[in-house]
C-alpha positions in Angstrom: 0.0 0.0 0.0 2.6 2.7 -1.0 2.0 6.3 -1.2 0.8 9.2 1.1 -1.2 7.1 3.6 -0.2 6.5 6.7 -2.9 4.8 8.2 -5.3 1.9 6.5 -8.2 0.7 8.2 -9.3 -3.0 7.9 -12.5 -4.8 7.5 -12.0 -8.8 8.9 -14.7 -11.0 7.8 -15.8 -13.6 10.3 -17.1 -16.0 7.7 -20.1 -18.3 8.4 -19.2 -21.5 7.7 -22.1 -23.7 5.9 -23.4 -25.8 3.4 -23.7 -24.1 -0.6 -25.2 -25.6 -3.2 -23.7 -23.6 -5.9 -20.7 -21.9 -6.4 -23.1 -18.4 -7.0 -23.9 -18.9 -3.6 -20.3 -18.3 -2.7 -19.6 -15.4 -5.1 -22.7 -13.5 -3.3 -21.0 -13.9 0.0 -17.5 -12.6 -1.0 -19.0 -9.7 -3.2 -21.2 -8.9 -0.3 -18.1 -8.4 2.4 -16.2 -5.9 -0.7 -18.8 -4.3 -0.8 -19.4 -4.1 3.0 -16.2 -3.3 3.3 -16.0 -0.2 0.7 -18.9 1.1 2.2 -17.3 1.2 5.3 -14.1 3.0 4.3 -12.1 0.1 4.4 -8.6 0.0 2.3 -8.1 -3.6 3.2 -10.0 -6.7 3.4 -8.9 -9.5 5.3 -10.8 -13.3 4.9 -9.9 -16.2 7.3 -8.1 -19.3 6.7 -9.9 -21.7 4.3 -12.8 -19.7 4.0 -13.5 -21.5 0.9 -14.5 -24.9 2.6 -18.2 -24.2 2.0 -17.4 -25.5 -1.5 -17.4 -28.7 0.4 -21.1 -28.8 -0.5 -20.7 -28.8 -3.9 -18.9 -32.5 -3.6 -21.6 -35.3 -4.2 -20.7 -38.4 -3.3 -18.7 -39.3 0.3 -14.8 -39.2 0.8 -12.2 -39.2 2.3 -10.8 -35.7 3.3 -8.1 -35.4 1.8 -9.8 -36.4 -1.7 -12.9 -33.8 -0.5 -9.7 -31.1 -0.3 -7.9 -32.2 -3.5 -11.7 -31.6 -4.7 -12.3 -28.3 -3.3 -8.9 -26.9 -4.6 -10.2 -27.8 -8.2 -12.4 -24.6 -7.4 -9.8 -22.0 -6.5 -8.6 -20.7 -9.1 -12.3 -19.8 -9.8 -12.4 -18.1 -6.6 -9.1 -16.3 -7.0 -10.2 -14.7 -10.3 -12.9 -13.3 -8.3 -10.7 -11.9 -5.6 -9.0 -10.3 -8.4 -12.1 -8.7 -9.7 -13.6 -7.3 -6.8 -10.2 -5.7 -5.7 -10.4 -3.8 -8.8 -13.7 -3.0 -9.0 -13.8 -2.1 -5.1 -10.6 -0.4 -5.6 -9.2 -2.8 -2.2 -6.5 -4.5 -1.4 -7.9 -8.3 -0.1 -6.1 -11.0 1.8 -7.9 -14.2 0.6 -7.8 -16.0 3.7 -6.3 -19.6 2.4 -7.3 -22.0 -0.1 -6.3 -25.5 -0.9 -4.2 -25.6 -4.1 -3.0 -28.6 -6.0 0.0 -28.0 -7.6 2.2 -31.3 -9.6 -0.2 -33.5 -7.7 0.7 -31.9 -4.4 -1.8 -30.0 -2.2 -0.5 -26.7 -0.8 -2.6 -24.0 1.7 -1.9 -20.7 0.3 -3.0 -17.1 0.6 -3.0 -14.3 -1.4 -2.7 -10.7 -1.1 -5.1 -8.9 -4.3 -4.4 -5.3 -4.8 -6.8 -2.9 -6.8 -4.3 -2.5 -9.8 -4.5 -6.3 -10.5 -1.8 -7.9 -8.6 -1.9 -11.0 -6.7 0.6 -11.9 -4.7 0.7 -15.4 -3.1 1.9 -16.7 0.4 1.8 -20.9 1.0 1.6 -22.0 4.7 5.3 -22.8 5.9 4.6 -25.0 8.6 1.6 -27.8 8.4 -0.6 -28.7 11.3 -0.7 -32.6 11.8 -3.8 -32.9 10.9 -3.0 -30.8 7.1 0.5 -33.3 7.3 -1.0 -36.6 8.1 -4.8 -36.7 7.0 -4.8 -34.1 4.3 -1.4 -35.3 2.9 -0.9 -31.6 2.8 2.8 -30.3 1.6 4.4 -27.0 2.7 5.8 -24.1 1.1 9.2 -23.6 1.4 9.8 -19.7 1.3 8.6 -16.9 3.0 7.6 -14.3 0.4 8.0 -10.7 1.8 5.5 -8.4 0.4 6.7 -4.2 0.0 3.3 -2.3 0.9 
């Protein structure tokens, strides 16, 4: 965030988790909260960790977790195109909580920083809880990218 400012002021979405039936349903949410946010003076908008999970009820048939993750991650970069868009139409920088990614096969938890001119930035999780390690077969990142606001 570089230029005059020398304060920003944050909007943190508590996220309801629940059941969707259609990725719309999800786009509704997140466009709501931008605009929420705008309204509210916001320069920055800040989404928790795996926020995305309500995709969960888009998955039909019963699984395992780590096959329900490697399912939902099949849907981000659907939801990080829409990060990018509302950014630039809200003219706000957005933290997109985290979302499961599956990169060569191997599923990562990333974030991403979305600025209004269009840039995404991206962040992986560095250090795996047990259960992302050992029931989600979940990798980590291996750099910590440091972002120049």
């Amino acid at each position: 965030m570089t230029g005059t400012k020398s304060t920003i002021r944050i909007a943190s979405v508590q996220f309801p988790l629940g059941k969707i039936e259609r990725f719309e349903e999800l786009e509704t949410q997140i466009e709501s909260y931008f605009k929420a946010a705008k309204e509210s003076g916001a320069d920055l908008l800040l989404f928790p960790e795996y926020f995305s999970l309500q995709l969960v009820g888009l998955i039909e048939e019963r699984k395992d977790e780590a096959k329900i993750f490697r399912e939902v991650a099949q849907h981000s970069p659907r939801v990080l195109n829409l990060f990018e868009h509302h950014a630039k139409s809200y003219g706000l920088y957005a933290v997109a909580g985290s979302l499961p990614v599956n990169e060569n096969n191997q599923l990562f938890n990333d974030s991403y920083l979305f600025t209004p001119d269009q840039i995404r930035l991206q962040q992986g999780k560095l250090n795996a809880t047990s259960y992302e390690r050992d029931l989600l077969g979940m990798s980590c990142r291996d750099k910590l990218n440091l972002i120049d606001t």
